[in-house]
C-alpha positions as CSV (number, residue, x, y, z in Angstrom):
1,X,-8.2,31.2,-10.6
2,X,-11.1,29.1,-9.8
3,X,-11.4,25.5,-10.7
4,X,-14.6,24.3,-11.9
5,X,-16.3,20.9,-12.6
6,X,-16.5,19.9,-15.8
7,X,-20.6,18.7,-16.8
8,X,-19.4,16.8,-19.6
9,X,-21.4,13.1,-19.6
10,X,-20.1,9.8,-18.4
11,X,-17.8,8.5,-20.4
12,X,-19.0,5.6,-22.8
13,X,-15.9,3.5,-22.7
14,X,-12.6,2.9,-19.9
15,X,-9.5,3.4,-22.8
16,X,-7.3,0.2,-21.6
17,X,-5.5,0.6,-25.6
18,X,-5.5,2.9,-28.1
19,X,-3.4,4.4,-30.8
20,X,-2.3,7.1,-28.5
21,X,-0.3,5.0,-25.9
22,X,1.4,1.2,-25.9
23,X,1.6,-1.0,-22.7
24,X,4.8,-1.9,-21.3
25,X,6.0,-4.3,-19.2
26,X,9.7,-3.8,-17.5
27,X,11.8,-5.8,-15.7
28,X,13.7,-4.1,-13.0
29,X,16.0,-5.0,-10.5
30,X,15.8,-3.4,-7.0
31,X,16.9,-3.8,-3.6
32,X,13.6,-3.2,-2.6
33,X,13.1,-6.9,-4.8
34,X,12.5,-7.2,-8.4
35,X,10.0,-7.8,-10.8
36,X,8.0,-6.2,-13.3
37,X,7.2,-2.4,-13.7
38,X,4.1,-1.7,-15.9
39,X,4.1,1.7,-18.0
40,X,2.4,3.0,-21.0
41,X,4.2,4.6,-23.5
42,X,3.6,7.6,-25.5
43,X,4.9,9.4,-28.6
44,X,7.7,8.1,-31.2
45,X,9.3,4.2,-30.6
46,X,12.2,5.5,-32.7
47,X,13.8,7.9,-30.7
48,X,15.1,7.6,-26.8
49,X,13.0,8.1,-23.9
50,X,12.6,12.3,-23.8
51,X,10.4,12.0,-20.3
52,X,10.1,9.3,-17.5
53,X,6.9,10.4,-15.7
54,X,5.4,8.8,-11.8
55,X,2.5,9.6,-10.5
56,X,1.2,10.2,-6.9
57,X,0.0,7.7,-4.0
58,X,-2.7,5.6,-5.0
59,X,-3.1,6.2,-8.5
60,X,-1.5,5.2,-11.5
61,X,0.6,5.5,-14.8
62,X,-2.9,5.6,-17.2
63,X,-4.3,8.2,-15.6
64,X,-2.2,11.5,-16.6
65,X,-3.1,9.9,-20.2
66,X,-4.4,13.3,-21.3
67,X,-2.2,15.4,-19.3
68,X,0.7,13.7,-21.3
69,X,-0.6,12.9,-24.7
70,X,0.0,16.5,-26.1
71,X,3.5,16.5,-25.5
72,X,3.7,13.6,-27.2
73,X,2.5,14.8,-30.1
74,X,5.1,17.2,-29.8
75,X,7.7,14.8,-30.5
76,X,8.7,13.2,-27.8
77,X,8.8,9.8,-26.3
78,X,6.9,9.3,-22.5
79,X,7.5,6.3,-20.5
80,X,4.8,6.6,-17.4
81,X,5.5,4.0,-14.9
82,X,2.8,2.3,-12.5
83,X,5.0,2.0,-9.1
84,X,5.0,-0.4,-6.7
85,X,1.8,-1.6,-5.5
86,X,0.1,0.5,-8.1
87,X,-1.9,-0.5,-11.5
88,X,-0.6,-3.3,-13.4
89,X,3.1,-3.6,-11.7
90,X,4.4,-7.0,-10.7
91,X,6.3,-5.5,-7.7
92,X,6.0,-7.3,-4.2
93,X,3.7,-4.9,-2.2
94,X,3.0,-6.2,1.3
95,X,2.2,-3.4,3.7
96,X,3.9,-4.8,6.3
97,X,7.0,-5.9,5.5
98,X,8.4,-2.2,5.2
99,X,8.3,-1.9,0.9
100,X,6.1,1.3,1.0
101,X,9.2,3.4,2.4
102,X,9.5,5.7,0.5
103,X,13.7,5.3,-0.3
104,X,12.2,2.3,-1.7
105,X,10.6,4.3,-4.6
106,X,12.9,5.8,-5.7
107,X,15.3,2.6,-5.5
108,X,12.5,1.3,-8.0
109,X,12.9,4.4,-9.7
110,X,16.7,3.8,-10.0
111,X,16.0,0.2,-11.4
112,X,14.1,1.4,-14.1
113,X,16.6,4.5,-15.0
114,X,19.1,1.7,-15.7
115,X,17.0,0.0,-18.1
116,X,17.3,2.9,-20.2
117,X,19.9,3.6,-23.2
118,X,20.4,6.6,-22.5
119,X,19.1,9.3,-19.7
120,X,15.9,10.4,-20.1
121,X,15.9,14.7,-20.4
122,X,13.2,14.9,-18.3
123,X,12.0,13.0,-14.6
124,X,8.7,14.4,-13.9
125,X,6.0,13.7,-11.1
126,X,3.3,14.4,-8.9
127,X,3.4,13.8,-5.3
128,X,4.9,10.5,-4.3
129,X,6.1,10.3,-8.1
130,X,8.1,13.7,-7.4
131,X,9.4,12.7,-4.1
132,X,10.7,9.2,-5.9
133,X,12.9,10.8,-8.7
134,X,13.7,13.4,-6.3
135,X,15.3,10.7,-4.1
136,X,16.7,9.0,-7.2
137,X,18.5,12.2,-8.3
138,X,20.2,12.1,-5.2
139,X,20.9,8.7,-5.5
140,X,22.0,8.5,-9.3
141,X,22.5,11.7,-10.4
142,X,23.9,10.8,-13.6
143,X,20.6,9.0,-14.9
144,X,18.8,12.0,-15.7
145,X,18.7,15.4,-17.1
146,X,15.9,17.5,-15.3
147,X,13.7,16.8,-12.5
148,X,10.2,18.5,-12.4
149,X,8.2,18.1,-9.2
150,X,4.3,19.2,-9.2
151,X,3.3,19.3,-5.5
152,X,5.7,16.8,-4.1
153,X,5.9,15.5,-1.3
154,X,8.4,17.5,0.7
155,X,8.7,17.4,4.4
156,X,11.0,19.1,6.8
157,X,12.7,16.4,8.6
158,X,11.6,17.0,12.1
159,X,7.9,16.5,11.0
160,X,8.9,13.3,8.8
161,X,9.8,11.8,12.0
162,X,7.1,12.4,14.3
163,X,5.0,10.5,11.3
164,X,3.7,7.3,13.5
165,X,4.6,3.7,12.2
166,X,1.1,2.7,12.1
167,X,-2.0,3.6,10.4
168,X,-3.5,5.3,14.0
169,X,-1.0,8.3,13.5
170,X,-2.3,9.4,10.2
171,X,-5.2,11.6,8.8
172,X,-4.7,10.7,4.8
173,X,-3.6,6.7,6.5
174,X,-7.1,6.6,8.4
175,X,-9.0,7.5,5.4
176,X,-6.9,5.5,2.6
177,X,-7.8,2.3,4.6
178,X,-11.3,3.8,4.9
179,X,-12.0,3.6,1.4
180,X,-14.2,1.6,-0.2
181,X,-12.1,-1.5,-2.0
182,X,-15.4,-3.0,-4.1
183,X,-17.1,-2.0,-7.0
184,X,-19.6,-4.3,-9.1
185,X,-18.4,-2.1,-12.3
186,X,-15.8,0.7,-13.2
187,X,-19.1,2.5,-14.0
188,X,-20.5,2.3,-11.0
189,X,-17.3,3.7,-9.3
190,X,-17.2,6.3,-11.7
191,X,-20.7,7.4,-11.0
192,X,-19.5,7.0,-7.3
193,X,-16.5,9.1,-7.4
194,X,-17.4,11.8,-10.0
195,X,-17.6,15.6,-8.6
196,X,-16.8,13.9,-5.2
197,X,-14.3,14.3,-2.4
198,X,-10.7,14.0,-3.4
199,X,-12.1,14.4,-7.5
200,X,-14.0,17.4,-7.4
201,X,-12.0,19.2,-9.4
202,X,-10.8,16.2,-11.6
203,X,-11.9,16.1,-15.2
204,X,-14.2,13.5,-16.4
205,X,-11.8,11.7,-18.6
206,X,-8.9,11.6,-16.1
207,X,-11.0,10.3,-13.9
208,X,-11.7,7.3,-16.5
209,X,-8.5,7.0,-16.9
210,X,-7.4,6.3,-13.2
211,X,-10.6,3.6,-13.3
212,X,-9.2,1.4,-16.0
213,X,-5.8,0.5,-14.5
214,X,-7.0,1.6,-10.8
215,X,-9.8,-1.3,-10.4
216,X,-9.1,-4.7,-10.9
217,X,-11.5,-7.7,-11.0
218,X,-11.8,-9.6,-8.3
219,X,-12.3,-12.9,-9.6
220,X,-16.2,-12.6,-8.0
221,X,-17.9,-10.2,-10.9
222,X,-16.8,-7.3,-9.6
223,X,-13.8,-4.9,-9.1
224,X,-11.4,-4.2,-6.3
225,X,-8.4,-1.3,-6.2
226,X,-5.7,-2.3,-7.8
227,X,-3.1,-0.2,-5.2
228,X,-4.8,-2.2,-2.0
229,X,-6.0,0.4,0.6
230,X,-3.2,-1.2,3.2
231,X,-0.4,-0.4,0.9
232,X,-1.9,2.8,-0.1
233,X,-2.2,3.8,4.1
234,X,1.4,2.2,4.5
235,X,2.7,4.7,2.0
236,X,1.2,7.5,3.6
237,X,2.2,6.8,7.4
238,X,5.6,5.9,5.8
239,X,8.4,7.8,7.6
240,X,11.1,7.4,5.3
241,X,10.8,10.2,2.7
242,X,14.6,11.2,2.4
243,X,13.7,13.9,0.0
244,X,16.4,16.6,1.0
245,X,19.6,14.8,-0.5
246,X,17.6,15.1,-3.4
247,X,18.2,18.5,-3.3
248,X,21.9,18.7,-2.4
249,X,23.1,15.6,-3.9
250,X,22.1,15.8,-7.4
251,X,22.9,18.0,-10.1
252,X,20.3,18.7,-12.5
253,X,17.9,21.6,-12.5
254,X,15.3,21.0,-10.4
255,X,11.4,23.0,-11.6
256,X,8.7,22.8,-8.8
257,X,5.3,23.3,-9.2
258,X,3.6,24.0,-5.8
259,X,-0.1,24.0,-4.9
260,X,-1.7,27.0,-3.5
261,X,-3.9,25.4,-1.2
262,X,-2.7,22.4,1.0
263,X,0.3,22.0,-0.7
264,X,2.2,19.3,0.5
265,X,5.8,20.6,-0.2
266,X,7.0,22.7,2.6
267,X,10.8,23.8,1.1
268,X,11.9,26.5,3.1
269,X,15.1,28.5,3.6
270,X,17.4,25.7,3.2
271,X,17.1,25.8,-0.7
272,X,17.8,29.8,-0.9
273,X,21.2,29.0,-1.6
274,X,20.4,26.9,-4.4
275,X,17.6,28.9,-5.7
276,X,19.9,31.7,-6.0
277,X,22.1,29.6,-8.1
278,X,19.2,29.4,-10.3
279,X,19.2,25.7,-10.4
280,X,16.1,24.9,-8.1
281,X,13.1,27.3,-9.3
282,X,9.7,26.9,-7.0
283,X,6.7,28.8,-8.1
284,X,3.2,28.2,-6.4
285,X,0.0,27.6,-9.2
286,X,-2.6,30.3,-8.3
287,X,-6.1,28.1,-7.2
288,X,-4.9,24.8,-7.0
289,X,-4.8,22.1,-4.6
290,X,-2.7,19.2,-4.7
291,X,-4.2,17.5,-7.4
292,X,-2.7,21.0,-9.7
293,X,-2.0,18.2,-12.8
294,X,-5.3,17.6,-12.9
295,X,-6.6,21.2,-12.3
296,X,-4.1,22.9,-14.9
297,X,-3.2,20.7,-17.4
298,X,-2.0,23.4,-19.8
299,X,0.0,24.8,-17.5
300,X,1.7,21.3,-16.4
301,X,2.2,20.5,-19.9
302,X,3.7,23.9,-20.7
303,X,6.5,23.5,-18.3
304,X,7.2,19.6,-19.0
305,X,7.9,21.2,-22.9
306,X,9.5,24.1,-21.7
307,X,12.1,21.3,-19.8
308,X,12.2,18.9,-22.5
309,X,13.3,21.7,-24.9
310,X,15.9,23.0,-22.3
């Protein structure tokens, strides 16, 4: 499969409300400190949360808006959650206090399962996101129903720890604290970012999306990134990933979506016993790269139903 860029025009507007998603704000309590959790919501207020959904590093709830909206129209209720340090979350985020371990995630993750009547079916999410339910599965296994990982972040543990504690160690680090942090518009980053580096093969309107909660202003005219580059390199030289537990400590099936080029989940032979058990299925996505729920949104949204039907 090859993914190709879209050459659809600019889009005219940045969607911060519409009929097809309301903004939440959520108190949650965490060890990692408490506050506010941001999320939109999709789908029927008059039912339970079907699907709990967290994205990846550096981006944030709004922008799998499209990705998710069809399977809300199928029926079921989405809560997608802007983590800490991301979007419109009130969450202390200092990069140097230690917050961007990644346990912490899913702690946040665990404080915002509680909030919840009752267990959501479905705990979905891409990179980071899938790596923080993974390590709240393992945590509280009894808070949800299904996990469904695309690309997450899954390292053995020998590598995990050779991960440096600063910035210096890091490829994705260097180049998060690289990034340029002001904009005089969300158009003009747009226009900067579209059919460019990490969003080549990101489709104009998610690419909207991530702009409207991902920039800020910055009380000068113009726009900064809402998830600070600091906090955003912090999370990636984070050594603190804890994801295998995860995998033996919970109970619910586990679905895994895997990229087929630089994938950043390395499971290996230590989940054949489970995969034989048919509770833990990984299949690799022909073409994609880690940015697959962007790349094959049908196919993402096929398997998020398929879960949520289960």
């Amino acid at each position: 499969m090859t993914v190709a860029m879209s050459n659809d025009p600019a889009p005219t507007h940045f969607p911060s409300e519409g009929p097809d998603f309301r903004r939440r704000r959520i108190p949650i309590k965490s060890p990692a400190g408490g506050g506010i959790m941001a999320a939109i919501e999709m789908g029927p207020e008059d039912r339970a949360v079907d699907l709990v959904f967290c994205h990846a590093n550096g981006f944030n709830a709004l922008t799998y808006r499209t990705l998710l909206g069809p399977v809300a129209d199928a029926g079921y209720r989405i809560l997608a959650i802007d983590m800490r340090g991301h979007g419109q979350s009130e969450l202390e985020a200092d990069p140097g206090d230690g917050r961007g371990s990644w346990a912490n995630f899913g702690l946040d993750m665990v404080g915002l399962l509680e909030t919840l009547a009752t267990p959501p079916r479905v705990v979905a999410g891409h990179s980071m996101g899938g790596t923080s339910g993974l390590v709240a599965a393992g945590l509280r296994p009894e808070l949800l129903g299904r996990l469904v990982l695309l690309d997450p972040v899954v390292m053995r543990e020998d590598v995990a720890r050779t991960l440096g504690e600063t910035a210096a160690s890091s490829p994705l680090a260097i180049g998060a604290l690289r990034r340029r942090n002001q904009f005089d518009s969300r158009q003009a980053a747009y226009d900067a970012y579209l059919g460019r580096g990490a969003f080549k093969t990101w489709p104009p309107e998610m690419l909207a999306d991530y702009l409207t909660d991902g920039l800020v202003p910055d009380g000068e005219g113009g726009f900064r990134l809402a998830c600070a580059p600091a906090w955003e390199s912090a999370n990636f030289s984070a050594r603190e990933h804890r994801p295998w537990p995860g995998f033996f400590d919970s109970t619910c099936p586990i679905r895994i979506l895997k990229a087929e080029i630089g994938s950043t989940c390395s499971v290996d032979d230590r989940l054949d016993e489970l995969e034989a058990t048919g509770r833990i299925t990984v299949e690799t996505v022909p073409g994609t790269t880690h940015f697959l729920p962007m790349e094959v949104r049908d196919r993402v949204r096929s398997v998020l139903l398929e879960a949520l039907k289960s």
